[in-house]
N, C-alpha and C positions, 0 to 999 in steps of 0.2 A: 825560947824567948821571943817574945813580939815588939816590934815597935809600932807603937801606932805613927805614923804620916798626917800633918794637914793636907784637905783638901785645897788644892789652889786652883781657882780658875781669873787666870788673870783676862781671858780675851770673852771670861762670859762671867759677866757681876750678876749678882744675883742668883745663880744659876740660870738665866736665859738662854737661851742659843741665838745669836743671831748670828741672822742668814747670810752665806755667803762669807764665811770667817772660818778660818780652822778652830781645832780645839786642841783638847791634849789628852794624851792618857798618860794616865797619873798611876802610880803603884799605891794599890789600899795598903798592905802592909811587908814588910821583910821580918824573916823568924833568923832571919841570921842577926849581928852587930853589923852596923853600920861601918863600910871602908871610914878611914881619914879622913875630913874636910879635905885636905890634897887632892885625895882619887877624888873625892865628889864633885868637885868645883872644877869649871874649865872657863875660858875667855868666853865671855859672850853666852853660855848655854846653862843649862838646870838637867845634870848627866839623866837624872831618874825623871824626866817629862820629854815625850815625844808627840809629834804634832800628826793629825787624823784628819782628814774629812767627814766623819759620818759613814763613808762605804768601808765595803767588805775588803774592797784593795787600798785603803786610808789605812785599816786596820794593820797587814798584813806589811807593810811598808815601815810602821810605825815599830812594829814590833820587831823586824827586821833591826833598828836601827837601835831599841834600848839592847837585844842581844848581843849585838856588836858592840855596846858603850859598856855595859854594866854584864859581866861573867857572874855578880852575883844575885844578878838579879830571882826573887822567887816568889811576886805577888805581882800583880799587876790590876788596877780598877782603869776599865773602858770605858768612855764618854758612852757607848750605844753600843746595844747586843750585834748590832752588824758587823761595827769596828772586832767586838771582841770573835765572834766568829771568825774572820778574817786573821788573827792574833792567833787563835787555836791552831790555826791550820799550818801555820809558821812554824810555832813551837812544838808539834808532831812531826813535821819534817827538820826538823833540829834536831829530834831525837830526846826533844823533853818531855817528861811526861805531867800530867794537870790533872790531878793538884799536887800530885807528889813532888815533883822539882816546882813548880812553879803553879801557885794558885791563882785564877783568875774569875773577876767579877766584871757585869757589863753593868747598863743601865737600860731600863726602860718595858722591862721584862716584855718584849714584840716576839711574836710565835717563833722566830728562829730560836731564841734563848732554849725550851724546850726541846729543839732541833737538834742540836749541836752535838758534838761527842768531844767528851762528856757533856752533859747537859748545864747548861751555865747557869751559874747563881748572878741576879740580877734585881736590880731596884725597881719595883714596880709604882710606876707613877698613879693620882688619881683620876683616870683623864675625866670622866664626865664630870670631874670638880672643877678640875682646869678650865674645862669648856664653859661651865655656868660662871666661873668667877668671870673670864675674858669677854662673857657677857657683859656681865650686870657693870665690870668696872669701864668697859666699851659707852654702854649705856648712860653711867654716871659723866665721864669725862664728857660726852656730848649735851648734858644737860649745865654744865659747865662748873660739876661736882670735882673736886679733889679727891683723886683714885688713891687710897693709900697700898702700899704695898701687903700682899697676900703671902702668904708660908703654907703650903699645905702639906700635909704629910705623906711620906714616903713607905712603902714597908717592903723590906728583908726578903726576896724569894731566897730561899737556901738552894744547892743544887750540888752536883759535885762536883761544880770546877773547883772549887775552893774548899 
C-alpha cells in the first residue's frame, strides 16, 4: 500500500531556493500505514520533515535525525542530489538498505545522482529553460514589463534508489 504525501515547502514558495535559508527533506512516500496522529505530531515540529542545507553533510545530518524520530520511516524525497548522497551514506551505515527498507529520491539530477550507490532517482530540471526564462523575464522587468510567474517542466530520472 502507498501513500502519497503533499509536497510542502514552506521556506521555499514556489519552488525557489533562496539563498542562505535551509530547506527540508521531505518523504515522497511510505508503503507502510501511517503511525496515529499522536506519533506524528510533536510541540513545535512536523516528525516526517527535517531541515538540510544543500551539502553532503546537511544531508547526512538530516537523515540522522528523521532515523532517530520515525523507526518507520521507508521513503525519503531530498531537496538536491548532494543532500541525498549524504542521506545514503547514513542509511548504509544504519544498516538500511535502498530501496529495499527505505526508497529514496533526490532533485536536480547533478552528476553525483549517477554516482551514488545505488544510483539515485532524481528530478531533472530544464536548466537552459531556466536560464532563457531568467533572462527574458530579467529583461522584461527592466523594461518596466510585469514578469509573470513561469512553471516549467520537470521529468522523472528513475534509478534504483527507489
Amino acid at each position: 500500500m502507498s501513500i502519497k504525501l503533499p509536497l510542502l515547502h514552506r521556506d521555499c514558495p514556489a519552488g525557489r531556493r533562496p539563498p542562505g535559508r535551509s530547506v527540508r527533506t521531505l518523504p515522497l512516500f511510505v508503503r507502510t500505514p501511517l503511525p496515529p496522529p499522536e506519533r506524528r505530531a510533536g510541540p513545535g515540529r512536523v516528525p516526517y520533515v527535517a531541515e538540510g542545507d544543500y551539502s553532503r553533510a546537511g544531508g547526512e545530518a538530516a537523515m540522522r535525525e528523521l532515523l532517530a524520530r520515525v523507526t518507520e520511516l521507508d521513503a525519503v524525497f531530498v531537496a538536491s542530489d548532494l543532500m541525498a548522497d549524504g542521506a545514503l551514506s547514513v542509511l548504509e551505515h544504519a544498516g538500511r538498505g535502498v530501496p529495499a527498507d527505505v526508497a529514496v529520491g533526490g532533485f536536480d539530477d547533478s552528476p553525483v545522482a549517477a554516482g551514488t550507490r545505488p544510483p539515485l532517482a532524481t528530478i531533472r530540471q530544464p536548466w537552459d529553460r531556466i536560464s532563457a526564462e531568467m533572462v527574458r523575464l530579467l529583461l522584461a522587468r527592466i523594461a518596466g514589463e510585469d514578469a509573470p510567474t513561469v512553471i516549467l517542466p520537470t521529468e522523472l530520472v528513475v534509478r534504483r534508489s527507489a
